[in-house]
N, C-alpha and C positions, 0 to 999 in steps of 0.2 A: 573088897570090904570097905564100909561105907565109915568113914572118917568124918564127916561134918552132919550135923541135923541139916536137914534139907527141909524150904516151905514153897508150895507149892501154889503160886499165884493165879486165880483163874477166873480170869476178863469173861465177862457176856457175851461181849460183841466185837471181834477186833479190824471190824468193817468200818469203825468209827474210832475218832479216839476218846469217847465217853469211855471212861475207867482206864484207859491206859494210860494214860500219865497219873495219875493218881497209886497205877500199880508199880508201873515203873519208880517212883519215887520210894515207895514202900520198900521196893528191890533194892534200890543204893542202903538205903537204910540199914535194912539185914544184911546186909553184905558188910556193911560195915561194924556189924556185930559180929561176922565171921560164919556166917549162917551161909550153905549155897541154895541157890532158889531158880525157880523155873518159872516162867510164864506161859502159861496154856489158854483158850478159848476159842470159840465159834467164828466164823467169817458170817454173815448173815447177807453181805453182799460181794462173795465169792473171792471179793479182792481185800488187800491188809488195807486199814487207811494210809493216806498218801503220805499221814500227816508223823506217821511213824519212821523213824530212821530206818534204812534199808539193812543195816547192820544188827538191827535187832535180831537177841535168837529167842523163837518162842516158838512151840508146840500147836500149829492152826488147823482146824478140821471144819470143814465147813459144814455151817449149819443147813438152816432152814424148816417153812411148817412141819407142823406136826401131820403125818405122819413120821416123814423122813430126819425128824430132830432126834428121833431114840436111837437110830444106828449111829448118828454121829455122837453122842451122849456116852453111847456105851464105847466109842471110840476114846473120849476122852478120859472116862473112868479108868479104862486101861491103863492110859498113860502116866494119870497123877500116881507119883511115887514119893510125892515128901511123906515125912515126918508129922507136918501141919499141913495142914490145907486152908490157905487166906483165899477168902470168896471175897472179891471186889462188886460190894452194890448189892440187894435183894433182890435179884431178877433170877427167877427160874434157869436160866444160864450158867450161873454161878454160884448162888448160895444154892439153888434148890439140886445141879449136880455133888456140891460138897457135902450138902446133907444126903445125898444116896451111898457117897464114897464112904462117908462116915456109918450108915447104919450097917455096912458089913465088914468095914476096916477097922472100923474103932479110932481113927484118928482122930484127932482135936479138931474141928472147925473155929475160926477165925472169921469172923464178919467185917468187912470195911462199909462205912455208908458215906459218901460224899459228895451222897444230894438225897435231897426228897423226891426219891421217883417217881410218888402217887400226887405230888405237887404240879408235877406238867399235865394231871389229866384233872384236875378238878381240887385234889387234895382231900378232904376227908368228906366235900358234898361228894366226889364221884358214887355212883353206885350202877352197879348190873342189875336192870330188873327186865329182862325179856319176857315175849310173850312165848309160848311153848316151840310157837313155829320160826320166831324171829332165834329161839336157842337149836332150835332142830339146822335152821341153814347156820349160824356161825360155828358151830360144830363139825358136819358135814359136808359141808361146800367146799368144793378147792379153796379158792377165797374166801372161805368163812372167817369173821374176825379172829375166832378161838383156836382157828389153827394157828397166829402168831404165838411164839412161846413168850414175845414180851406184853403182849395185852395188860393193860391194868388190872382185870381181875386174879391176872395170876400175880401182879405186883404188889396187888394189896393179899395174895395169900402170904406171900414172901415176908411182908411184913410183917403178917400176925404169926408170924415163926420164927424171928428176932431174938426170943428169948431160947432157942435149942440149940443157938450156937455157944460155944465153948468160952468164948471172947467176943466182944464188939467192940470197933475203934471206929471215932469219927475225925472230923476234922472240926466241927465249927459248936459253937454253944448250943447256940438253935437247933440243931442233929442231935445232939447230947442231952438236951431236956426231953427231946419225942423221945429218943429210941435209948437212955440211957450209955451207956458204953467208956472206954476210957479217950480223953480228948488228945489227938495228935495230928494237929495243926501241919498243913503241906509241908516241907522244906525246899529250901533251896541249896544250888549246890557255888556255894556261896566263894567257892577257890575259884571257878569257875565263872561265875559272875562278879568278877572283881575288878572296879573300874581302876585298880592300878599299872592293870594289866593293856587299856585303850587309852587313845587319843581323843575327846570329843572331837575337836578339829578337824583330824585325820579321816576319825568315821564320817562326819559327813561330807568331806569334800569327797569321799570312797561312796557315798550313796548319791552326789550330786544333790545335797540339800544344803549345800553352806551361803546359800542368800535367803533363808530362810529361818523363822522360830520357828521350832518344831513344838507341836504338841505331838504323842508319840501315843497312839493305841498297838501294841503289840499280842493283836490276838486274832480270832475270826471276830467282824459283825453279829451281831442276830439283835432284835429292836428291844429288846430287855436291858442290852449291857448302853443304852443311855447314848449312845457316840451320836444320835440326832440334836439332843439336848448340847453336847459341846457345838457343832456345825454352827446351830441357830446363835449360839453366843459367838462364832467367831464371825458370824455375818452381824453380828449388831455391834462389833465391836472394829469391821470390814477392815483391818490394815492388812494390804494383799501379803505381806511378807509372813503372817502368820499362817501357818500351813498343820492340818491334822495328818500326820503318817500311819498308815493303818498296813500292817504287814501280814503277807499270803491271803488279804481276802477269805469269805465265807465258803467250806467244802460241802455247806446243808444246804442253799437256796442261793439266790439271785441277792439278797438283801444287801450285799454291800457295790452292786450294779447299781440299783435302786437309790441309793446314797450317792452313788456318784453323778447321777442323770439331775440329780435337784442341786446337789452341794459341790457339785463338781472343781469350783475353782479354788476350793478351800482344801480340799482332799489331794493328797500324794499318794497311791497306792504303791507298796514296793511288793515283790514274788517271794512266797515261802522260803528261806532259807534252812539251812539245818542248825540244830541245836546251838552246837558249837559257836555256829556265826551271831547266834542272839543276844552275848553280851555287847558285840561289836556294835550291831543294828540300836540296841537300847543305849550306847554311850552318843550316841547320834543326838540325842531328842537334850529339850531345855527343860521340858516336863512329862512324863509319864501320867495319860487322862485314864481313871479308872470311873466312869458317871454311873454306876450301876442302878437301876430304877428298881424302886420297892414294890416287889411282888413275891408270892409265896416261895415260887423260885430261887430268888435270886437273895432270901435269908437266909437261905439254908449253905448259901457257896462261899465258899474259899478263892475270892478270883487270883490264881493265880499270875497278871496282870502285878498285882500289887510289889511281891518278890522280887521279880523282876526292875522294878523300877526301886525297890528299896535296896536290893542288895547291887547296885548300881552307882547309890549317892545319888540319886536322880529326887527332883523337887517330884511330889506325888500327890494328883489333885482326884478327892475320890467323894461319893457319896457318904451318906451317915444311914447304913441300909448295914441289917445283920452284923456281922464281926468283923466289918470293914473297920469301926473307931477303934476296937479294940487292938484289932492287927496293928496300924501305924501309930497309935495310941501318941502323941506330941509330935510328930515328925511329919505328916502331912498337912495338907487343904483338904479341909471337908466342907461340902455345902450339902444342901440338901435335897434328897434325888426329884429328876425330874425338873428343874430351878435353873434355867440357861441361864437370868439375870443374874443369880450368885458367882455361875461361873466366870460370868465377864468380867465381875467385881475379884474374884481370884485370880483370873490369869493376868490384867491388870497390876493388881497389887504383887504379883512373884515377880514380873518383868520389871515393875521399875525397883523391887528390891533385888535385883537377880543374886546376889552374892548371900544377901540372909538366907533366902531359899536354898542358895548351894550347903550353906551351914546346917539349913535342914533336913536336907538330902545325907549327907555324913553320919548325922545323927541315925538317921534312917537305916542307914548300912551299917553301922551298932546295933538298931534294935536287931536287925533281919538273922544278923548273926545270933546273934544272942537266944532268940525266940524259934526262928524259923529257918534255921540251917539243916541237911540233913543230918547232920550230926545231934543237932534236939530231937529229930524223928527218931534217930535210932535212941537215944539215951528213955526215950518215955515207951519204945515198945521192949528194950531189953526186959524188964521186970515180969511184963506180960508175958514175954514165949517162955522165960523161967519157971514164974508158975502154974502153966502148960504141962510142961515139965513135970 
């Protein structure tokens, strides 16, 4: 007999980790409201992403086109057994399975958005207008675009069906004025990122960076999140002892190869490590580079990046793009995207105050706590599954 409400977490794609940490963190959250919860979704490339703890338990059926997505579909109907069902993202994957569980469960749907999905294909110019024969083969053809279940036309149906879920939560303002919903900014698990727990010192003389400033990107590349724009500024600024740390490299493309073949002597690459080891790796750096460049994209996100370097006490040098000012709101460097010149004038001005910026940094790990701990994640969806309820 079933003792706790159960919420049923269910990832599009768990081939990448697009929505899985974003679910994951939802998970700590309810859990910490006493809720038990499951994670379920699609592999869409047969394998989990690398980028997921091996320890992970979650419920995976592997996807793929359409035809073959309805037996796996009806596989995962099966399985969902909460109470709720949180659909992470509008992708036919996930909300548009919770909306089928729900037309004959009667459960509550729960929507998370935490991005603009119709942002990566155009945003509100994209449109479908084929000719009879160009929809006869995307259709029909093994390879027909329409056999993807994640195509943009089903993204942008996904979309205009936003309002039949039960609940919407987002994370960033920007998401919250498109698609309305209640705002519940990422968390961090801030016991766990806690620099009282490392040695700056220790960590880098433990990563071999201790003849070095570290500027510290801690995430994958891709040429939106701006790390070209730092490079150029550490090359106009060229003191070789200045080094950008960029950990586990890109699992989408070659782009942070690419980065290395031009800016090679500026770049430290270090190998993915797991979670646990990530506060160690972030007590390493002098500063945490968050350069995010303003595109439809990258309004709409919560870089996690930011967390990490704030619930750290780390000095935090970011753009003025989306709810990046608001996130650090007095506790960071903000310049503006795109702007290597700012940057040099920032990373300049933090090195020769380095101790005001550590005071900055402190502040920083105030706000993170304060704002963006999972413990505020849980406190601002308690009310929601209540009146679920």
């Amino acid at each position: 007999m079933k003792t706790k409400l159960k919420i049923s977490l269910l990832v599009w794609n768990l081939s990448t980790n697009d929505g899985f940490i974003r679910a994951s963190l939802l998970k700590s959250a309810l859990e910490k409201l006493g809720y038990e919860t499951e994670i379920l979704g699609f592999l869409f490339n047969k394998n989990l992403s690398a980028a997921i703890p091996s320890d992970t338990k979650l419920f995976a059926i592997e996807g793929g086109n359409y035809p073959k997505f309805f037996p796996a579909v009806n596989k995962v109907l099966k399985h969902i057994d909460g109470d709720i069902i949180y659909a992470i993202k509008p992708q036919i994957a996930s909300f548009g399975v919770a909306l089928l569980k729900s037309l004959y469960s009667r459960k509550p749907v729960i929507l998370d958005i935490d991005d603009w999905e119709l942002s990566w294909h155009g945003g509100d110019n994209w449109r479908y207008c084929p000719t009879l024969k160009q929809l006869a083969r995307d259709l029909l053809k093994s390879d027909g675009a329409l056999r993807s279940p994640y195509h943009p036309l089903y993204v942008k149906w996904m979309e205009g069906l936003v309002n039949h879920a039960d609940a919407v939560t987002v994370h960033t303002k920007f998401l919250q004025q498109r698609f309305g919903g209640m705002l519940v900014p990422n968390g961090k698990d801030t016991s766990l990122f806690d620099p009282a727990q490392c040695n700056p010192d220790s960590s880098r003389s433990r990563y071999n960076l201790s003849e070095y400033r570290i500027l510290m990107f801690p995430g994958a590349p891709r040429p939106y999140k701006g790390l070209e724009d730092v490079l150029i500024a550490l090359e106009k600024i060229n003191q070789p002892d200045l080094k950008l740390v960029i950990i586990g490299g890109s699992p989408y493309d070659d782009y942070d190869q690419q980065l290395q073949q031009r800016w090679g002597r500026w770049i430290i690459k270090l190998p993915k490590y797991p979670v646990d080891a990530m506060p160690d790796l972030v007590a390493a750096a002098h500063i945490v580079v968050v350069p995010q460049r303003d595109t439809p994209e990258t309004r709409a996100q919560f870089p996690l990046k930011l967390t990490d370097g704030m619930a750290m006490a780390k000095p935090v040098l970011s753009t003025r793009v989306g709810d990046i000012p608001e996130i650090l709101g007095d506790t960071g460097y903000l310049v503006e995207p795109s702007c290597p010149e700012q940057i040099v004038k920032q990373i300049r001005l933090i090195f020769e105050n380095l101790e005001s910026a550590n005071q900055r940094g402190i502040k920083a790990r105030q706000r993170c706590v304060e704002k963006y701990s999972i413990e505020v994640m849980a406190s601002k969806l308690a009310p929601l599954i209540t009146n679920l309820l």
